[in-house]
C-alpha positions as CSV (number, residue, x, y, z in Angstrom):
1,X,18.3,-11.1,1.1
2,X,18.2,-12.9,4.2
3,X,17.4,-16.6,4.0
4,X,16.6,-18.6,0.1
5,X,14.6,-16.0,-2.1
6,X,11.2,-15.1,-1.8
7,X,8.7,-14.6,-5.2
8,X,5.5,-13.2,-6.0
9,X,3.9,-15.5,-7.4
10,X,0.3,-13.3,-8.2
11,X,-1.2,-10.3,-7.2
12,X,-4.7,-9.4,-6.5
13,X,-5.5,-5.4,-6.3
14,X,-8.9,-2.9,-6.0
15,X,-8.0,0.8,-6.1
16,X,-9.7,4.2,-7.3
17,X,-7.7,3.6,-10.2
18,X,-9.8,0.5,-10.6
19,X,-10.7,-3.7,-10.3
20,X,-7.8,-6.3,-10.9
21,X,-4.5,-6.1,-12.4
22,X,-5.5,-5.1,-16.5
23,X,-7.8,-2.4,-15.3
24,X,-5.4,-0.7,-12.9
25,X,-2.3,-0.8,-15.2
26,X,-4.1,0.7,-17.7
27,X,-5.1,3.3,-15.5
28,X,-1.7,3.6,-14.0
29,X,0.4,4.4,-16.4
30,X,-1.9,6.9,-18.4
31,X,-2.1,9.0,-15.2
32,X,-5.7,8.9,-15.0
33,X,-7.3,10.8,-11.6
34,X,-10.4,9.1,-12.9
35,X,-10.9,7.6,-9.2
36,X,-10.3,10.7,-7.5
37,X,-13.9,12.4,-6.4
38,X,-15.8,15.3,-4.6
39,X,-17.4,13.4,-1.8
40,X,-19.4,15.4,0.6
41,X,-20.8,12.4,3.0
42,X,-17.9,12.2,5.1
43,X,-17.5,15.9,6.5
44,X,-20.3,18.0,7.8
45,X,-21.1,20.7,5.9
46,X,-18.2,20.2,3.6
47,X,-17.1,18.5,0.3
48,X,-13.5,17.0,0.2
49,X,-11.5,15.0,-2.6
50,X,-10.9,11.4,-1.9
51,X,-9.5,8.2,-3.8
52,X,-12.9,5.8,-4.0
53,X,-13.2,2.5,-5.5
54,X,-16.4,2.4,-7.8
55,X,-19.6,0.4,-7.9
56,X,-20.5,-2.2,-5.2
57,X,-18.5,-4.7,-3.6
58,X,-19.6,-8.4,-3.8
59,X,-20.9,-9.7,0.0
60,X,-19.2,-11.9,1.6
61,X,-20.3,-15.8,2.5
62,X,-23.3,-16.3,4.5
63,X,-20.8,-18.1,7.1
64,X,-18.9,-14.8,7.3
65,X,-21.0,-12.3,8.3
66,X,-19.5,-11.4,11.4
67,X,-16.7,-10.2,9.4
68,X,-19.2,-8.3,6.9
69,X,-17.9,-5.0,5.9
70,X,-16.2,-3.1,3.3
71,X,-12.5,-3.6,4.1
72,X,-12.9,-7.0,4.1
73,X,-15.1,-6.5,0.9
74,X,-12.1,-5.2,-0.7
75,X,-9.8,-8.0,0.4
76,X,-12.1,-10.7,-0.7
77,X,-11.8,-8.9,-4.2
78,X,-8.4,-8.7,-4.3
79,X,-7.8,-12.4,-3.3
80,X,-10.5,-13.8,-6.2
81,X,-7.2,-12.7,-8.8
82,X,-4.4,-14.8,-6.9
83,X,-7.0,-17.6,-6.0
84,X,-5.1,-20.3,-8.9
85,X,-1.9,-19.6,-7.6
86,X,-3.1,-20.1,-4.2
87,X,-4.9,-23.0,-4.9
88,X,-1.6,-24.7,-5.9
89,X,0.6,-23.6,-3.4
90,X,-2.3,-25.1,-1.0
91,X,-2.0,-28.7,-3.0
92,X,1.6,-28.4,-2.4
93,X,2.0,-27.4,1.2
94,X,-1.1,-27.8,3.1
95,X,-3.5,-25.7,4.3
96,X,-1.6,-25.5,7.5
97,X,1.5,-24.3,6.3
98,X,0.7,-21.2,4.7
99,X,0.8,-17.8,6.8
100,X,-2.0,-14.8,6.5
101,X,-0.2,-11.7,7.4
102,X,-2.3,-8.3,6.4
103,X,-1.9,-4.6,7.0
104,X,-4.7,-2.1,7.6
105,X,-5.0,1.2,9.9
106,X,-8.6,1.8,9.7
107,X,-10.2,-2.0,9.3
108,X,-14.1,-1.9,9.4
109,X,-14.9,0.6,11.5
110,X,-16.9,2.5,8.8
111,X,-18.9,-0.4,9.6
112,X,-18.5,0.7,13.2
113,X,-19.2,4.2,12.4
114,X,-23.0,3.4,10.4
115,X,-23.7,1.2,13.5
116,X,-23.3,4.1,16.3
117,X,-25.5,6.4,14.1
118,X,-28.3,4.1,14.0
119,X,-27.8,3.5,17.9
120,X,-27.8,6.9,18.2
121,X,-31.0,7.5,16.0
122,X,-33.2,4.1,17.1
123,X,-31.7,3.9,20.4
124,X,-30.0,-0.2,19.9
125,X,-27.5,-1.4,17.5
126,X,-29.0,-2.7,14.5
127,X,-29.3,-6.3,13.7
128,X,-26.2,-7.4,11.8
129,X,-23.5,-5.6,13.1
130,X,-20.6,-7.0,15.4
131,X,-17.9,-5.9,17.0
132,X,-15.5,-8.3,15.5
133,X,-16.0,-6.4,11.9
134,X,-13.8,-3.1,12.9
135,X,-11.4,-5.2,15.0
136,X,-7.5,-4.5,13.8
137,X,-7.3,-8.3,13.9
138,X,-10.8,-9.2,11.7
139,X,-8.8,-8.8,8.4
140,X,-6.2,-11.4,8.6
141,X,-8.9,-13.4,10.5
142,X,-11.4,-13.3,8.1
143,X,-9.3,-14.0,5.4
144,X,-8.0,-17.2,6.9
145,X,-11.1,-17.9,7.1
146,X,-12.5,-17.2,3.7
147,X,-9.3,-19.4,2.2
148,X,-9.5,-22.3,5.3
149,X,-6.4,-21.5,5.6
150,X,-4.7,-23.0,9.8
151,X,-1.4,-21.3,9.4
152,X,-0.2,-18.1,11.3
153,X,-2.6,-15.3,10.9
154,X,-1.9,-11.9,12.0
155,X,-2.5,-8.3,11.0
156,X,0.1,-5.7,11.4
157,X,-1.3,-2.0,12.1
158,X,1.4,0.9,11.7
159,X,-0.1,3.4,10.4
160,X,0.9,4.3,6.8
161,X,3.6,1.6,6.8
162,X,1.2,-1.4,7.8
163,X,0.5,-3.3,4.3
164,X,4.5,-2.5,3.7
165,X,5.6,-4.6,7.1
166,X,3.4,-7.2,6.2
167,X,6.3,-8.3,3.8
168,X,9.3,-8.5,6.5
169,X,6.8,-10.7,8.9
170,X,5.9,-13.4,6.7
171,X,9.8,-13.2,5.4
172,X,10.7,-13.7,8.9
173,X,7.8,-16.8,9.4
174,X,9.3,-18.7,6.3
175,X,13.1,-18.7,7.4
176,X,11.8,-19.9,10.7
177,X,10.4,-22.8,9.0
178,X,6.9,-21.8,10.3
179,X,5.1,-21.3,7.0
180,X,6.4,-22.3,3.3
181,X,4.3,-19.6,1.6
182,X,2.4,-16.7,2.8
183,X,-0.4,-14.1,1.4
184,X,0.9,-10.7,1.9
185,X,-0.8,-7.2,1.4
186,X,-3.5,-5.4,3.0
187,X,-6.8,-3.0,2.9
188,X,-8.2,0.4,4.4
189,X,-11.4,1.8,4.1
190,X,-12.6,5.3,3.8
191,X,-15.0,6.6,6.7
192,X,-15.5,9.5,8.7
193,X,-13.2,9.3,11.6
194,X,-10.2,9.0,8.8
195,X,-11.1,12.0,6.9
196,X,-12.3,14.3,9.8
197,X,-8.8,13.1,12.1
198,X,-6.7,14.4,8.9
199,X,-9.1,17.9,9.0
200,X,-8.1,18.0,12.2
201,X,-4.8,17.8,11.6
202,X,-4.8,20.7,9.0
203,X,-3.1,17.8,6.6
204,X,-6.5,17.6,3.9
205,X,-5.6,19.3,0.1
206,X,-8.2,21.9,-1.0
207,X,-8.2,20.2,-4.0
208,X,-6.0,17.7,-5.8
209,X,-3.1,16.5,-3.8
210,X,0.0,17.8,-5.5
211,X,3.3,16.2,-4.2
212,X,6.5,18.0,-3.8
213,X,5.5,21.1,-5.1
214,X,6.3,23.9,-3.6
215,X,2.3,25.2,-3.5
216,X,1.2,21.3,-1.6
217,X,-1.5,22.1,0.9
218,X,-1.8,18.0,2.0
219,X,-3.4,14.9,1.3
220,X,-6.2,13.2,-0.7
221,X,-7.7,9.9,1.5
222,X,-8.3,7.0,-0.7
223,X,-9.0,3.5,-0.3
224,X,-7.6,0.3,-1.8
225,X,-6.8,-3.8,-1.3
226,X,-3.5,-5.5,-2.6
227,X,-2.8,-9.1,-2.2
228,X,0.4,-11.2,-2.8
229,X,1.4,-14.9,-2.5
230,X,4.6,-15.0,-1.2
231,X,6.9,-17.7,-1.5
232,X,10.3,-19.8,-2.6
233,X,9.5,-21.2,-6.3
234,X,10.7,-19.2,-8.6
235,X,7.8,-16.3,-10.0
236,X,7.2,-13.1,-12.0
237,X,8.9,-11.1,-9.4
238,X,11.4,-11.3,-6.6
239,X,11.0,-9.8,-3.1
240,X,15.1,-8.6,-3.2
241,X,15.1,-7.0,-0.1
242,X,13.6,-4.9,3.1
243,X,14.1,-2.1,5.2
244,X,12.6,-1.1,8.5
245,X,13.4,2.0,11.3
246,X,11.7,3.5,13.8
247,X,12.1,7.5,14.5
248,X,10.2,8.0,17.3
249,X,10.8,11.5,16.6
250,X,6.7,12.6,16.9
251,X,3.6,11.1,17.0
252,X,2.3,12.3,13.4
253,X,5.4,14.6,12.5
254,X,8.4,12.5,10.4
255,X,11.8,13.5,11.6
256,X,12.9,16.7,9.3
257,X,16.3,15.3,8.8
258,X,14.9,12.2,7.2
259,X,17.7,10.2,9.0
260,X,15.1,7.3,9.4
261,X,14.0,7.3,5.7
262,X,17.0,7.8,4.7
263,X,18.3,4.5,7.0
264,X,15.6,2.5,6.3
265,X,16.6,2.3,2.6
266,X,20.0,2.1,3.1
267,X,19.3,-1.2,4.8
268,X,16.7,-2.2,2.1
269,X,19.6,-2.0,-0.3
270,X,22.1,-3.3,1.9
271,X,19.5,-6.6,2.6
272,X,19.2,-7.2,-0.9
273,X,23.1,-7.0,-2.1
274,X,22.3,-3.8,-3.7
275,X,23.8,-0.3,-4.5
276,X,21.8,2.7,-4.8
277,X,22.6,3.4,-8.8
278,X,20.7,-0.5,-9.1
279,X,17.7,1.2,-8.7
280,X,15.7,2.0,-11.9
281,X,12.9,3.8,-10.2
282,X,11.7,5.0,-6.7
283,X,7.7,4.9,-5.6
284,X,7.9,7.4,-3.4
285,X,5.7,7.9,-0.4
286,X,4.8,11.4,-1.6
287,X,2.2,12.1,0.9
288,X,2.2,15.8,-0.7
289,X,2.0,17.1,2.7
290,X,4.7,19.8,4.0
291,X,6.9,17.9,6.5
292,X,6.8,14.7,4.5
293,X,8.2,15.7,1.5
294,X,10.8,17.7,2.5
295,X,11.8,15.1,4.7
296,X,12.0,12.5,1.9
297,X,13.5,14.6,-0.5
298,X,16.5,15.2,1.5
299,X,16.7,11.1,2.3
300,X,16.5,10.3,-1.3
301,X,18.7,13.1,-2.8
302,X,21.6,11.9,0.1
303,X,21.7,8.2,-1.5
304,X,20.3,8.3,-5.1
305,X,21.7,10.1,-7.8
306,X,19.7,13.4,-9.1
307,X,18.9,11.3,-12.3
308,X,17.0,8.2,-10.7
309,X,13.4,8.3,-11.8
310,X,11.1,8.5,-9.1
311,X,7.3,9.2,-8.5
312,X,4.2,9.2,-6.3
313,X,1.0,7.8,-7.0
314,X,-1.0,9.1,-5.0
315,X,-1.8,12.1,-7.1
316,X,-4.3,9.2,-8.8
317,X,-5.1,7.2,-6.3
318,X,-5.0,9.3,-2.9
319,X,-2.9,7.9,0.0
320,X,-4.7,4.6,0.7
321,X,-3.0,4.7,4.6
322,X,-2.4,1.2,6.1
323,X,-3.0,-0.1,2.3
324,X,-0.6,2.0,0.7
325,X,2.5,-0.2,0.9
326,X,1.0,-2.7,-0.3
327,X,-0.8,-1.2,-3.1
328,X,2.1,0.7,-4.5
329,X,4.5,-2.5,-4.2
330,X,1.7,-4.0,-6.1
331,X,2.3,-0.9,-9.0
332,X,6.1,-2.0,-8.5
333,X,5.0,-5.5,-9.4
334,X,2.6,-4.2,-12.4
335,X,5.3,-2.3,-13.9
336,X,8.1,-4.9,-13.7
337,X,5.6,-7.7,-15.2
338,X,5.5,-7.3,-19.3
339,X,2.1,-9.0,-19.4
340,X,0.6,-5.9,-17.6
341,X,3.1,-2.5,-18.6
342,X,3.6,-1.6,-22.3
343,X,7.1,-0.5,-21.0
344,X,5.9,2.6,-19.3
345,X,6.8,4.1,-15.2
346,X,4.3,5.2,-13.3
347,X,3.9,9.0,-13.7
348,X,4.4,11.8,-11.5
349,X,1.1,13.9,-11.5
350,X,1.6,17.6,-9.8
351,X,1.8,21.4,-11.4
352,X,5.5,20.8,-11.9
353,X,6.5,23.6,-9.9
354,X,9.3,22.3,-7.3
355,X,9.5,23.6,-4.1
356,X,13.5,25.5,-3.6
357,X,13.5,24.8,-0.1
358,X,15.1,21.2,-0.7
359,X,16.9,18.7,-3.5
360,X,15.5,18.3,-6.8
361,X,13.9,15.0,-7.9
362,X,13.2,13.3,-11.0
363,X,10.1,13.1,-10.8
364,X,8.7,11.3,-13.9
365,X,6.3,12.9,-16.6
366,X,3.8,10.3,-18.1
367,X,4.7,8.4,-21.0
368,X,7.9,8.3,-19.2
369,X,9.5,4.7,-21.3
370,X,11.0,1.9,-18.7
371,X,15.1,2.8,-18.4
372,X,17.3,0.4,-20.2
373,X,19.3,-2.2,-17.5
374,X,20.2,-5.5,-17.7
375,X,17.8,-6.3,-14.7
376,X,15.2,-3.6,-14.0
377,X,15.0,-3.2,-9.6
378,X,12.9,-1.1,-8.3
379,X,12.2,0.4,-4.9
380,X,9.0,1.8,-2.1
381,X,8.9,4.0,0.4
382,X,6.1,4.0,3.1
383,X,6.2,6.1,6.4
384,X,3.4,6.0,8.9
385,X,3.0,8.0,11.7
386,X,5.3,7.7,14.9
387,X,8.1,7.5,12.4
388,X,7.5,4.0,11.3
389,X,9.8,3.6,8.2
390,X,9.8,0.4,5.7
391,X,11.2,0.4,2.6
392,X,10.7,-2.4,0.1
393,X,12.7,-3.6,-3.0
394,X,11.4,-5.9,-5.7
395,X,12.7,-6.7,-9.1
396,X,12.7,-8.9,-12.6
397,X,13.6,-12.6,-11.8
398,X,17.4,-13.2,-12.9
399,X,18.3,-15.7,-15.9
């Protein structure tokens, strides 16, 4: 780890698997697909799977309505868990002194999207809506706001990666001595332009995503907030170490030989002291779409022994896009935290039929019992578009 250690102290998260850290453990390691749903109001004339969080969100403050819209809905959820923790490290190090950095790919613009329909139907945007609520930069803002927090604020958009980056950022902001703590994470919103861009793209499942099968057809689009407090007193779980690459190999494709995955946890490991058998379980990115899988696969399977459990989530949550890193380290955080796992890994949900055309996995079956090590390490992938690689490791505090 470069620089003291780093802890999270609490974490906030909303996901399709449900509201706040009890409800989506639960969910989590019983493989439920409870959140996934048939939606047919984002695609004309057709119904599609996505990951949706239920019921309403509450509306932000009055003061805050410029920033009004679901994303930050979300956010504001996910910080009400992590709001003691923050409160103390506030008391402690000032309101100046503690850094907002956020990922997100899609921001508000479903907000954007409602307001060019009624344009387009009453002929003026409606009263209410502002630009400043699908700007990239309106999540970080707004939550700075929300907390009257003066530090550094900043959102980081790369794609898929985004809420994962976030982590490396405000790392880098408290060995400069700019910050002394700093809430990490991120949110992304379902809305139209997502889910059509993916059609598009021919990357959409027909049905239930299915990861690393050999009959995967694509994606499931969810949604989803996670929010960490980051910082050097000793807490429930340690942020051991990061990786981060860049393949540049194609706007949307990965790189087939999965030389950037497959670097961007080798420096992950290499950052946090580590060697690959340390690891007692992969998240893996597990998008579920052809090129993605094969290409992680082969980047796992050249550094991690055929035996290391490993799974993706998003077979119950769908892939959450610039919240997904954050998200799933927040499952990485659930799982290594006793208070929340009754000693369970996060299950693999496809058919089970693997796909021959690259290296065998273990990918995890529920009820799938925590492995036995003297300190249980676990790792994330996330890889966005354009080849933007990060790879995060977190683990159970040493005694």
């Amino acid at each position: 780890m470069t620089g003291s250690p780093l802890f999270l102290q609490d974490c906030g998260i909303v996901t399709p698997l449900g509201r706040g850290k009890h409800a989506v453990a639960s969910a989590l390691f019983a493989g439920s697909r409870n959140g996934i749903v048939l939606r047919d109001d984002f695609m004309s004339g057709r119904s599609v799977n996505v990951g949706a969080v239920a019921g309403d969100l509450p509306p932000v403050p009055a003061a805050l309505a410029e920033f009004d819209c679901r994303n930050n809905r979300l956010m504001q959820l996910a910080l009400t868990e992590i709001a003691p923790a923050l409160e103390k490290a506030t008391t402690r190090y000032g309101c100046d002194r503690i850094a907002v950095v956020l990922g997100t790919s899609t921001s508000g613009i479903s907000a954007g999207e409602d307001a060019l329909a009624a344009y387009h139907h009453m002929g003026a945007w409606p009263e209410g809506f502002y630009y400043r609520q699908q700007e990239i930069s309106g999540l970080s803002t707004f939550t700075a706001r929300l907390l009257g927090l003066t530090g550094p604020a900043y959102t980081v958009a790369t794609a898929c990666s985004s809420s994962a980056k976030v982590f490396a950022s405000a790392r880098r902001l408290i060995n400069a001595g700019l910050a002394d703590a700093a809430i990490v994470g991120g949110a992304d919103t379902l809305c139209h332009m997502t889910l059509n861009g993916f059609y598009a793209l021919e990357l959409l499942s027909k049905d239930h995503c299915n990861p690393f099968s050999v009959n995967r057809d694509g994606l499931t689009i969810g949604e989803g907030a996670a929010a960490f407090l980051l910082t050097r007193e000793v807490g429930p779980v340690e942020f051991l170490g990061i990786g981060e690459t860049s393949d540049a190999h194609h706007l949307t494709a990965p790189s087939p030989d999965g030389n950037g995955a497959r670097d961007a946890m080798r420096q992950a490991l290499d950052d946090a002291g580590l060697a690959p058998a340390d690891i007692a379980y992969i998240n893996l990115h597990g998008t579920a779409t052809s090129l993605n899988d094969a290409m992680e696969a082969r980047a796992v399977a050249s550094l991690f022994a055929p035996q290391t459990p490993c799974s993706s989530t998003k077979g119950m949550t769908g892939h959450m896009l610039g919240a997904t890193g954050g998200c799933e380290a927040a499952f990485l955080w659930l799982t290594l935290n006793p208070a929340f796992n009754p000693g369970l890994l996060p299950p693999h949900l496809w058919d089970g039929m693997a796909d021959p055309a690259f290296p065998a996995l273990n990918l995890i079956s529920t009820q799938t019992l925590l492995p036995e090590a003297e300190r249980l390490i676990m790792l994330s992938n996330s890889f966005g578009f354009g080849g933007s690689n990060v790879v995060l490791i977190l683990g159970e505090v040493s005694v």
